[in-house]
N, C-alpha and C positions, 0 to 999 in steps of 0.2 A: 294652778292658775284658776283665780274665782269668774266664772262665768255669770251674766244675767240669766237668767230664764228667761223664753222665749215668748210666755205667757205676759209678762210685766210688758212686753212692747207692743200688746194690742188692749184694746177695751174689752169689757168683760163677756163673759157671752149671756145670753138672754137665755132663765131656764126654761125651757121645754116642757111642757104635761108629758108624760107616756102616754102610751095608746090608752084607748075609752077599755076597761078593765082589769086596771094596774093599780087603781085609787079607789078602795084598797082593792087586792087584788083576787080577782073571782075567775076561776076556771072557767065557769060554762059562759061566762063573758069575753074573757081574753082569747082563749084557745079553741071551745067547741067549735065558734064557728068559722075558725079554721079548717078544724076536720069534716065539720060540712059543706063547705066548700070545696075540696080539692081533695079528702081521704074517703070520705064514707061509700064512694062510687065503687072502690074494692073494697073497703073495709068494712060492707053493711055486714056482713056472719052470714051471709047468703051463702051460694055453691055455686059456681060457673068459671069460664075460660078465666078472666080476667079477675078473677074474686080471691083474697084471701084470706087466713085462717082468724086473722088478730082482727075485730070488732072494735070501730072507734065511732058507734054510735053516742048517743048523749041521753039514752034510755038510763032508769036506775039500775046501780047495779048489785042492790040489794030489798031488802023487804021494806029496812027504814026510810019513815019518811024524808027523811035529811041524808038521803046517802049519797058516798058518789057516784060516778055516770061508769056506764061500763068504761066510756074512752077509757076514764081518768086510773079504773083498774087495771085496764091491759095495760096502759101505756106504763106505769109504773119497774116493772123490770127494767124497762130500758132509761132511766130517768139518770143512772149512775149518781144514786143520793149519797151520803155516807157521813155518817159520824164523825168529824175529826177534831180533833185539839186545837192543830195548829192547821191553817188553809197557804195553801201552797199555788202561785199560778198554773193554771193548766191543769187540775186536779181536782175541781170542783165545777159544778155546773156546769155549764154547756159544752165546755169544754171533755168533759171527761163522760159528758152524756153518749148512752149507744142511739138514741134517737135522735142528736143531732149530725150523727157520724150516719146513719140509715139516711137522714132527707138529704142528707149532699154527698150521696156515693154514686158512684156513675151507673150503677145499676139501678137505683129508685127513681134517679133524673131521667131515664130512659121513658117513663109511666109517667111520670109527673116533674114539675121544677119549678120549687114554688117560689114564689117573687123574692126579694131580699128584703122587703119593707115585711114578707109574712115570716121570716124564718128572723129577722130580729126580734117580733112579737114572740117567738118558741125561744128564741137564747132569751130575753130577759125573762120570764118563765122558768124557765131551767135555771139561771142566776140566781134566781130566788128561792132557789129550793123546791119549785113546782111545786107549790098551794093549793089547794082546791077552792078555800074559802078564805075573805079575805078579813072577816068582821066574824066574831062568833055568839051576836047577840041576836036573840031567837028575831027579829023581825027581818036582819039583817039574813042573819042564814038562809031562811025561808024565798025572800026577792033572789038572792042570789042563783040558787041551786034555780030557777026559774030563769036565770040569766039577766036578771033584772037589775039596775044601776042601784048601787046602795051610797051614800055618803062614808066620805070615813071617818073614824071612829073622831070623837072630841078629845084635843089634847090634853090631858090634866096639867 
């Protein structure tokens, strides 16, 4: 039996911008200040009760001047990136991230629980393959890694 689609019985929906850091999409825009907000309090690489070991400052985290941010180094192990052919639900991106399984474990929520409007900014993020940068033309790079708004790229 042929059914309508449930979408054909309303008006369209009005698209949405992402959040300010997605167009195109810049880490130290979208995400740092995330971690400055609500992680770097334990994650500064300091030593104390409440401190620990993994560093999600937004310092470089290498000599280059275009590099990424310690966060964006730590954070990388737990991103669950992966090469694949064919993409399969539930097996990609946020989904299959260990950093999105760590911020909603009843053990992380204990310390912290971050809004749901902040951990949609982290899953589309992670949907995307977790980018750093979102334009890779040198004036663009440059605003960026500054966390600074860039335009996106011109369509050809």
């Amino acid at each position: 039996m042929r059914r309508k689609a449930v979408a054909f019985a309303r008006a369209p929906s009005a698209i949405r911008p992402g959040p300010d850091g997605s167009l195109p999409f810049g880490y130290p825009r979208l995400i740092q200040p995330i971690l400055d907000r609500h992680c770097v309090r334990c994650h500064d690489g300091s030593a104390g009760p409440d401190k620990r070991k993994l560093v999600l400052t937004g310092g470089p985290a290498g000599g280059a001047a275009l590099a990424w941010s310690k966060s964006y180094v730590n954070l990388k192990p737990y991103l669950g990136l992966r090469m694949l052919t064919v993409s399969r639900p539930g097996q990609i991106g946020a989904d299959r991230s260990k950093l999105a399984a760590v911020l909603t474990s009843p053990t992380h929520r204990k310390h912290v629980k971050l809004p749901d409007k902040v951990l949609r900014r982290i899953y589309l993020w992670l949907d995307a393959a977790a980018p750093f940068y979102g334009t890779y033309e040198e004036d663009g790079l440059r605003a960026q890694k500054l966390g600074q708004a860039v335009p996106p790229p011109e369509l050809q």
